[in-house]
Backbone bond lengths (Angstrom), bond angles and torsions (degrees), N, CA, C in turn:
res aa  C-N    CA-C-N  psi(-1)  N-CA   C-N-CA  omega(-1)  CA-C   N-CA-C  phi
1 X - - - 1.467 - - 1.534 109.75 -
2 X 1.432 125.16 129.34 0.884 119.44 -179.36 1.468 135.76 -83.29
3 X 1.451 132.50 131.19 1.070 117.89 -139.97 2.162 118.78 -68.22
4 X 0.816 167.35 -160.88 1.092 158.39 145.33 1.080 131.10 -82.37
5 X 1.447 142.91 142.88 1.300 138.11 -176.79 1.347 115.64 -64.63
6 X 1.675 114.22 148.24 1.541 121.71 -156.53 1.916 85.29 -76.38
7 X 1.078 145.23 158.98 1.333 142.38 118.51 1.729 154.10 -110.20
8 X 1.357 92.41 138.73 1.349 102.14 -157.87 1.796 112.37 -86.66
9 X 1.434 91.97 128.00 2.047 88.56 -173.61 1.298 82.26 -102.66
10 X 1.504 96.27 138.37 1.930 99.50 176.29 1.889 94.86 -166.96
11 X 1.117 107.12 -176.87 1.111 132.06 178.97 1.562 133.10 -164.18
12 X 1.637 99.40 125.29 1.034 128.37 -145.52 1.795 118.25 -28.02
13 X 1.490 106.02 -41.08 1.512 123.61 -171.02 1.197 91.79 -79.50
14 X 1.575 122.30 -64.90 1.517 120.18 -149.47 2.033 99.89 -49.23
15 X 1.961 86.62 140.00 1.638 94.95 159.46 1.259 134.31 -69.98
16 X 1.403 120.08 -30.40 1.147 134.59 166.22 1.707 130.50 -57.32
17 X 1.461 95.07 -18.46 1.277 85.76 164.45 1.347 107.49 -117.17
18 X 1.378 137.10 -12.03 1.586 142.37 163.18 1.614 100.62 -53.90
19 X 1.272 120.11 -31.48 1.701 102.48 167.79 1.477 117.11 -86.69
20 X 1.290 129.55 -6.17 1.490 126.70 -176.07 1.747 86.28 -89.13
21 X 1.056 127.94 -26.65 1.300 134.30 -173.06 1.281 120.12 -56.72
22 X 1.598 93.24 -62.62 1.812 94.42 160.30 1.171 140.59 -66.28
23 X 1.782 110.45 -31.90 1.347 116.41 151.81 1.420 135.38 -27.37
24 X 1.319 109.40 -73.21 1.267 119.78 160.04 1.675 121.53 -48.41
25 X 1.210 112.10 -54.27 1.365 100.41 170.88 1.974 118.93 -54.46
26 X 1.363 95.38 -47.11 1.533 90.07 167.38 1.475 122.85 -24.41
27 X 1.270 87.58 -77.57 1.625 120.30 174.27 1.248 108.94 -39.70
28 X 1.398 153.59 -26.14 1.322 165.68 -177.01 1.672 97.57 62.91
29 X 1.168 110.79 49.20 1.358 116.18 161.52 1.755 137.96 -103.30
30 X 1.416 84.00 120.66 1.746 82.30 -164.54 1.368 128.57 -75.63
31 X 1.238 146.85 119.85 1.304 136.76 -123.78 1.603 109.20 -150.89
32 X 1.090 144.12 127.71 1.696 145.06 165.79 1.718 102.62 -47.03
33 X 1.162 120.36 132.83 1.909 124.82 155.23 1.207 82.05 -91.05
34 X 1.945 105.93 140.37 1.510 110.27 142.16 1.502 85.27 -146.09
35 X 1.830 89.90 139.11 1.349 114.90 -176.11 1.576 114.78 -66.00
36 X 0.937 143.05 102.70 1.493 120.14 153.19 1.759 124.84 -86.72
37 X 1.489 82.01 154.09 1.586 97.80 -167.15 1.547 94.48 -106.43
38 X 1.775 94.86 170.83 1.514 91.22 164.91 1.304 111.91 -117.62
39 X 1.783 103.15 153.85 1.336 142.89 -142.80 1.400 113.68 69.88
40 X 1.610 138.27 26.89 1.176 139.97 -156.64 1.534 115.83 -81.08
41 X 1.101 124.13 92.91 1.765 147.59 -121.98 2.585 79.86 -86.53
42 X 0.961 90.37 -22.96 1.472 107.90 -178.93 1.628 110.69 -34.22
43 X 1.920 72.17 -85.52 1.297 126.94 -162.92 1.680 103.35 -64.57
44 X 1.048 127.21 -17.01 1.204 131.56 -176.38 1.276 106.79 -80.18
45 X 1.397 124.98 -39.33 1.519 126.98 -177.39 1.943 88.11 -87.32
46 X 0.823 125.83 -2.77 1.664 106.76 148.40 1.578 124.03 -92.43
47 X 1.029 115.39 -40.20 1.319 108.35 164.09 1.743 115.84 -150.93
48 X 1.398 106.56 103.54 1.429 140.67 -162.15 1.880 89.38 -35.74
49 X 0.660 105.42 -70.04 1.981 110.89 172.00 1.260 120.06 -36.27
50 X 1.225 116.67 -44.21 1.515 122.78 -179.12 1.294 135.37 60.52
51 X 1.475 89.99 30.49 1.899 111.91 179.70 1.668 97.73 -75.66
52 X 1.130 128.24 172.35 1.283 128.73 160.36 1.248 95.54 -129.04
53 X 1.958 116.68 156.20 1.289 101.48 -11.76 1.123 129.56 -118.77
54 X 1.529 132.44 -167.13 0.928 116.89 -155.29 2.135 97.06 -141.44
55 X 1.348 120.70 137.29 1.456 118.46 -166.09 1.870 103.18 -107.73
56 X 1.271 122.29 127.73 1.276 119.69 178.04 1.662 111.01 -117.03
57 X 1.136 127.84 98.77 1.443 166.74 -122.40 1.568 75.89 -107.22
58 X 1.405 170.55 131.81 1.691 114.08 107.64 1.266 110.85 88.77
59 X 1.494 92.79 -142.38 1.915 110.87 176.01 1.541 94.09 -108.44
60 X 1.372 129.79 17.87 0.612 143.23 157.92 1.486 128.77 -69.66
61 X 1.984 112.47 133.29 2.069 100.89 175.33 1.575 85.97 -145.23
62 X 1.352 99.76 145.85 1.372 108.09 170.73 1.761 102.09 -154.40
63 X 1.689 103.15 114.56 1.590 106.91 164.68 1.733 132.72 -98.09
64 X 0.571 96.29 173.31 1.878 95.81 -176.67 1.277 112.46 86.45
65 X 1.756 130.71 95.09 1.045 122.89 166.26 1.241 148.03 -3.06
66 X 1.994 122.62 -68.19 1.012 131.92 148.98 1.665 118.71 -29.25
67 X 1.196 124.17 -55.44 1.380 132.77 -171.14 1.907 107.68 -76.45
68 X 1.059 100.05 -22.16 1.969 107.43 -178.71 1.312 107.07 -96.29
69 X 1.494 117.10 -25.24 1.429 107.69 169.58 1.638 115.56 -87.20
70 X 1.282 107.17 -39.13 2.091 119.87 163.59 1.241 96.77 -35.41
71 X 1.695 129.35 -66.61 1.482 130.41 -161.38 1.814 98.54 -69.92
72 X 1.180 136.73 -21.61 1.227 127.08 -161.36 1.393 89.55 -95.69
73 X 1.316 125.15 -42.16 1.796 126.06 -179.65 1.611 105.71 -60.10
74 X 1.012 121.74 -16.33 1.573 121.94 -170.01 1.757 94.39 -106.81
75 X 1.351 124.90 -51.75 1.138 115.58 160.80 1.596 140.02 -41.98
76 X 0.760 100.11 -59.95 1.728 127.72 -162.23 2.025 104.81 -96.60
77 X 0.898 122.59 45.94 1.787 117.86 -171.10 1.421 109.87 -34.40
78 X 1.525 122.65 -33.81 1.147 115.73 -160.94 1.648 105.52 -79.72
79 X 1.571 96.46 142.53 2.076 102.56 -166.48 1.033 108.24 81.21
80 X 1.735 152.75 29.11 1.328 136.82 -159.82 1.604 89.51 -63.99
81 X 1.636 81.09 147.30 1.992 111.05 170.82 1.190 110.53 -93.53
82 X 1.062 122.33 -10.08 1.621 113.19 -167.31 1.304 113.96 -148.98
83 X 1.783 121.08 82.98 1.364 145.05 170.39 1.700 106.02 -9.41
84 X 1.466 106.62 149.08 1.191 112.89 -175.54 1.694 116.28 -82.36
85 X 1.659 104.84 -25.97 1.650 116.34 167.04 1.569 117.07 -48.46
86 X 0.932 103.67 97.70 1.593 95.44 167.74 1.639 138.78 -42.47
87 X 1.811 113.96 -18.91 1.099 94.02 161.54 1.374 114.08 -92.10
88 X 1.134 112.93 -22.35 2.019 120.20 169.26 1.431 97.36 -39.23
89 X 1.556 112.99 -66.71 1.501 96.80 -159.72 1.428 110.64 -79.70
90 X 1.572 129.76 4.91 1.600 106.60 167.73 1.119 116.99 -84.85
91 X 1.589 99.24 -16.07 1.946 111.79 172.59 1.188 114.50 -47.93
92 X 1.403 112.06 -68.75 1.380 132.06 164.63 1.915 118.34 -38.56
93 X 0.940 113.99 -33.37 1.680 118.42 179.34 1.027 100.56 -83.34
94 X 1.809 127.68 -56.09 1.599 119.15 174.96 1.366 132.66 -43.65
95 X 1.653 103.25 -36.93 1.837 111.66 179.95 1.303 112.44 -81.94
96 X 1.445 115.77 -6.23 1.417 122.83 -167.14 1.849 97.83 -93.17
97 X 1.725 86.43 -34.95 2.079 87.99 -174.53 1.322 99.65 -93.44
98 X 1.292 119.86 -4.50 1.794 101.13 174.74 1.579 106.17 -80.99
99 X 1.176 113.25 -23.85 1.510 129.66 -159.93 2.559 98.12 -72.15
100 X 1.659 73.28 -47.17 1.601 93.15 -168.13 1.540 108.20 -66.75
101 X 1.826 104.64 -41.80 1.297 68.02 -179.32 1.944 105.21 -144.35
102 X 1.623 104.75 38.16 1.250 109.65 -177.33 1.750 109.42 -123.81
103 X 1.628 114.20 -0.24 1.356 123.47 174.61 1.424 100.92 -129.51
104 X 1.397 127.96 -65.92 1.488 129.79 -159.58 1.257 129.35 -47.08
105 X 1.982 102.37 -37.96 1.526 102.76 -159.93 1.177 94.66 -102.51
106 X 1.622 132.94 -6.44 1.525 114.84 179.09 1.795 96.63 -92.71
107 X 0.994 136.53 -19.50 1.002 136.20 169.03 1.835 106.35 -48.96
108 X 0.759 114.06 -51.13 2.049 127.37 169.34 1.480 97.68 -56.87
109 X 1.398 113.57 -27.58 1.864 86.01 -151.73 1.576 77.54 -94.68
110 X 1.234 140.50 -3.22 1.850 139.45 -139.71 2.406 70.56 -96.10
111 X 1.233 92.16 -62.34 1.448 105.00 -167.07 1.805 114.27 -51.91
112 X 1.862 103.01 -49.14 0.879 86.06 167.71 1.460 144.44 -87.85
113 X 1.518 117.52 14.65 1.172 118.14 132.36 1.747 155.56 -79.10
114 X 2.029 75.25 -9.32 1.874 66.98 156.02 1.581 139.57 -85.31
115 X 1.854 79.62 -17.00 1.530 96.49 175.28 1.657 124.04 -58.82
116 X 1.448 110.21 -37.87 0.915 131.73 166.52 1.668 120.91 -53.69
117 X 1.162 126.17 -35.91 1.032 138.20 166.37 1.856 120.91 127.73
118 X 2.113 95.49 -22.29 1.433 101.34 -172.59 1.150 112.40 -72.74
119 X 1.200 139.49 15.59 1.268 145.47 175.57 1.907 114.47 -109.96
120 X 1.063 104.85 142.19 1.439 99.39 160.08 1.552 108.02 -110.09
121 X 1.495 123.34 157.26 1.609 115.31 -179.98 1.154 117.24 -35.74
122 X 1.166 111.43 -69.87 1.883 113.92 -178.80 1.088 113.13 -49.85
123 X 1.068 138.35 -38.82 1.453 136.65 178.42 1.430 121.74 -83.72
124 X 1.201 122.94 19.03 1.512 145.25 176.43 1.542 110.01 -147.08
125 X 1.331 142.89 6.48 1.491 153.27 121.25 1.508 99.95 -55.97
126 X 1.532 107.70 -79.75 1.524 115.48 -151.92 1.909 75.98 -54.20
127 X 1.365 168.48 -83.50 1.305 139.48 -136.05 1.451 123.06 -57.41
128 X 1.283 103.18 -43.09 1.170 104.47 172.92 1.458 121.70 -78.46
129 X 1.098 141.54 -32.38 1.591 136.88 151.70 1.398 107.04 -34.14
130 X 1.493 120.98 -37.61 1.575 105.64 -171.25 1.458 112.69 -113.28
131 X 1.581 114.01 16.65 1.612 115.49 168.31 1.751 93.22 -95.65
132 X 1.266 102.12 -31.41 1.782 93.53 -167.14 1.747 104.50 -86.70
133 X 1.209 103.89 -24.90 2.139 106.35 171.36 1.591 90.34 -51.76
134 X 1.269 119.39 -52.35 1.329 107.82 -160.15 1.770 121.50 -89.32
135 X 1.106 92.39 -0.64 1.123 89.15 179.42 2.092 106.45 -106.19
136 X 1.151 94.34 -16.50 1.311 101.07 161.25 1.773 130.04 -74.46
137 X 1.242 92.97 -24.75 1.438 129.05 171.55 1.866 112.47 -43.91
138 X 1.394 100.29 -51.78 1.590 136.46 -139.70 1.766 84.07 -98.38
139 X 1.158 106.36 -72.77 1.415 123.09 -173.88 2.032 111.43 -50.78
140 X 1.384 109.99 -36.64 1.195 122.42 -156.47 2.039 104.66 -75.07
141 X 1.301 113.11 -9.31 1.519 106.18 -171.64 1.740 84.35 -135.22
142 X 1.227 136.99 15.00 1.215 129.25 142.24 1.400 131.19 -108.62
143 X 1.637 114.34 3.10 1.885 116.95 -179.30 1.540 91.36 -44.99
144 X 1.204 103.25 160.60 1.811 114.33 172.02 1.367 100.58 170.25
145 X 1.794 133.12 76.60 1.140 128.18 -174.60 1.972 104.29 -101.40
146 X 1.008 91.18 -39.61 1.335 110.38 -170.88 1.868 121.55 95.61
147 X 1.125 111.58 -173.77 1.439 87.90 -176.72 1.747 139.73 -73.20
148 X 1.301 103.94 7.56 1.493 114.23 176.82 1.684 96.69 -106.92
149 X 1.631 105.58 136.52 1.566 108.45 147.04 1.256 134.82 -38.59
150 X 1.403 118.83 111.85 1.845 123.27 -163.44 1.604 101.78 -122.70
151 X 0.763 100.31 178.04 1.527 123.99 169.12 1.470 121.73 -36.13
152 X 1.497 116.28 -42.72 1.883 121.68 169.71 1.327 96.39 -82.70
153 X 1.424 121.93 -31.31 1.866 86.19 -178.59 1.570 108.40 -84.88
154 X 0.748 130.95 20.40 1.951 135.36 -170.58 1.730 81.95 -99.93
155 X 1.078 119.69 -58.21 1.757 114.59 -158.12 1.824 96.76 -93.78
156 X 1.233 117.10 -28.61 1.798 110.13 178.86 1.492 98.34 -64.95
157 X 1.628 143.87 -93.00 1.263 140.14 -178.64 1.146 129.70 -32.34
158 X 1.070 142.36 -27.03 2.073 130.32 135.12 1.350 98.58 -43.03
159 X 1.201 131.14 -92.56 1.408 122.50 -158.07 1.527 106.63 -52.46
160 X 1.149 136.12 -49.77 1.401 122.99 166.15 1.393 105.06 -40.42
161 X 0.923 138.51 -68.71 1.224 137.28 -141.41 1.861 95.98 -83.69
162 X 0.905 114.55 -14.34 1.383 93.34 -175.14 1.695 99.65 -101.44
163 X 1.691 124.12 -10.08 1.500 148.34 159.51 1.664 102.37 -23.82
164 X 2.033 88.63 -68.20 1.410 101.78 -154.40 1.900 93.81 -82.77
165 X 0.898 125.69 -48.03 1.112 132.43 -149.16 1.420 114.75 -70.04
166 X 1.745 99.10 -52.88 1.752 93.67 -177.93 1.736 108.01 -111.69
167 X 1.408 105.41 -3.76 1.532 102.52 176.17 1.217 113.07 -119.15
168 X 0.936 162.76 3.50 1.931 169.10 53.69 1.614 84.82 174.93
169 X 1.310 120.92 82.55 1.496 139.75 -177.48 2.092 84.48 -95.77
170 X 1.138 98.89 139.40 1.601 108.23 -170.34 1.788 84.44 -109.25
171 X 1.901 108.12 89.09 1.438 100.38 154.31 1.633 134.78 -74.20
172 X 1.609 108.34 33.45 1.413 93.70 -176.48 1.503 77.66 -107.70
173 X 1.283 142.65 29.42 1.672 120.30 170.81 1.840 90.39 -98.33
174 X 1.222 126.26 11.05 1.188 116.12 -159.82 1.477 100.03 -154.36
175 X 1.668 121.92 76.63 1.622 123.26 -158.35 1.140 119.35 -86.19
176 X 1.632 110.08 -15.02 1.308 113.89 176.64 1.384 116.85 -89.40
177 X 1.579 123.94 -31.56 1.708 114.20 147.01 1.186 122.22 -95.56
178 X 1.089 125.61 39.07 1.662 138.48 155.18 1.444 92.63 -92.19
179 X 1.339 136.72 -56.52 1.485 148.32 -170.91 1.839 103.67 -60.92
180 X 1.561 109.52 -56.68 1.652 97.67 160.46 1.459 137.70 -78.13
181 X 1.320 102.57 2.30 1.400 101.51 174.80 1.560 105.31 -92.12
182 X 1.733 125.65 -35.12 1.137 86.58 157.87 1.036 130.00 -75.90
183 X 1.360 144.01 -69.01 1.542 137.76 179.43 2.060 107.19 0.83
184 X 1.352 120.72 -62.51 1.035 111.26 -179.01 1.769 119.05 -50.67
185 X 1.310 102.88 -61.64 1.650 97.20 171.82 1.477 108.86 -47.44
186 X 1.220 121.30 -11.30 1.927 96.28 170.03 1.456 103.69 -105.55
187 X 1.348 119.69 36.43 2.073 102.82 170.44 1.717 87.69 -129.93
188 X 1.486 105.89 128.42 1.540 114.08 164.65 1.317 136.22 -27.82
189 X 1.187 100.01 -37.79 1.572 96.87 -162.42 1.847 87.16 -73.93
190 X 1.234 117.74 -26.26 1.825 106.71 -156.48 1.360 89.16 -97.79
191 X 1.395 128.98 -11.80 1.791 112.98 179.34 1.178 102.45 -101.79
192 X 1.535 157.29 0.23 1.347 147.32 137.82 1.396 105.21 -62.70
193 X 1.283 127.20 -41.79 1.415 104.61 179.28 1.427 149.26 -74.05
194 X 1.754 95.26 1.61 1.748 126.64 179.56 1.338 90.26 -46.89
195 X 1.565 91.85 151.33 1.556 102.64 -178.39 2.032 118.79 -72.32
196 X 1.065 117.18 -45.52 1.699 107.26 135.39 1.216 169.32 -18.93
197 X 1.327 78.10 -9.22 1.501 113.40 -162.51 2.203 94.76 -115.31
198 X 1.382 108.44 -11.54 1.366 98.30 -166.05 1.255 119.87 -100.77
199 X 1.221 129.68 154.75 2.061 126.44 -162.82 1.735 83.64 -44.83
200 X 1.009 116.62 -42.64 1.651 111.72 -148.00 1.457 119.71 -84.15
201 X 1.531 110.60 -3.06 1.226 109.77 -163.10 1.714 109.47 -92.35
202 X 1.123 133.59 137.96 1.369 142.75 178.41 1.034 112.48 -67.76
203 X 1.663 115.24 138.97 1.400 125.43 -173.57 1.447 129.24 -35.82
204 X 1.589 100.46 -35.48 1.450 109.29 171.00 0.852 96.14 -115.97
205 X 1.360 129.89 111.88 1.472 123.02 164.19 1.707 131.68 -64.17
206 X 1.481 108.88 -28.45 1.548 118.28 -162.60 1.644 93.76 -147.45
């Protein structure tokens, strides 16, 4: 019997799951989309938190990006993300944790205070323009992947891409990932996985 496809609960905007996205595509792994919504009464009995996203293995569940792409690198060998050199791969783990948790999640909290109301627009742009300057900052005199797609470019291009796209982040202050961010938009696996690109995403997205 053949085994079943892994599936991925994600949503369309979130970065966190636009990098498990490419992962998997890397990986040439074929995989279920299921959209989650919010308040998704579902999705909650998959993962009680209801962050996306979230990977369903089997009888298998595993949430948190970082940790669904680790299990897919240990799974899946083919495309490894994460060089066998040990300082390559702490390179690669550092740009992946500056990404996780020194740009991404204040970028959420910038939003979820506008949602909230204590924010006015500009004043929830201008935060996030200057959590992701700096975190681009950090990342920009340590890139070091080498010439195959690894592990920092899986977590750098979501946040780039959501930089240029929904926060007008000016990558020419930053030429050397202005230079990998394009290269990535021209390899498949990372331009099917744009957030636009997903069943769930709305006609206009931005």
């Amino acid at each position: 019997m053949a085994a079943s496809k892994p599936i991925l609960y994600s949503a369309w905007i979130s970065s966190c799951s636009f990098r498990v996205r490419i992962a998997l595509n890397l990986k040439g792994v074929d995989y279920e989309y299921r959209a989650v919504t919010r308040n998704d009464l579902d999705y909650e009995k998959i993962n009680p938190i209801k962050y996306v996203p979230a990977l369903v293995d089997g009888d298998f569940v595993v949430s948190d990006s970082l940790a669904i792409i680790l299990y897919l690198e240990d799974k899946y060998p083919q495309h490894p993300l994460l060089p066998q050199d040990l300082k390559k791969k702490a390179i690669n783990l550092q740009i992946a944790n500056i990404v996780c948790s020194s740009i991404q999640p204040l970028q959420c909290y910038a939003v979820i205070g506008l949602l909230d109301g204590t924010l006015g627009s500009n004043q929830s742009l201008q935060i996030v323009r200057n959590y992701t300057d700096k975190g681009f900052k950090g990342c920009d005199s340590k890139y070091a992947t080498g010439d195959e797609v690894q592990l920092a470019d899986v977590f750098l291009a979501p946040q780039m891409y959501a930089g240029v796209t929904r926060f007008g982040i000016d990558m020419s202050k930053y030429p050397l990932l202005e230079r990998f961010y394009k290269a990535y938009m021209e390899i498949p696996a990372f331009q099917v996985a744009v957030p636009e690109k997903q069943p769930d995403a709305p006609a206009s997205p931005y």
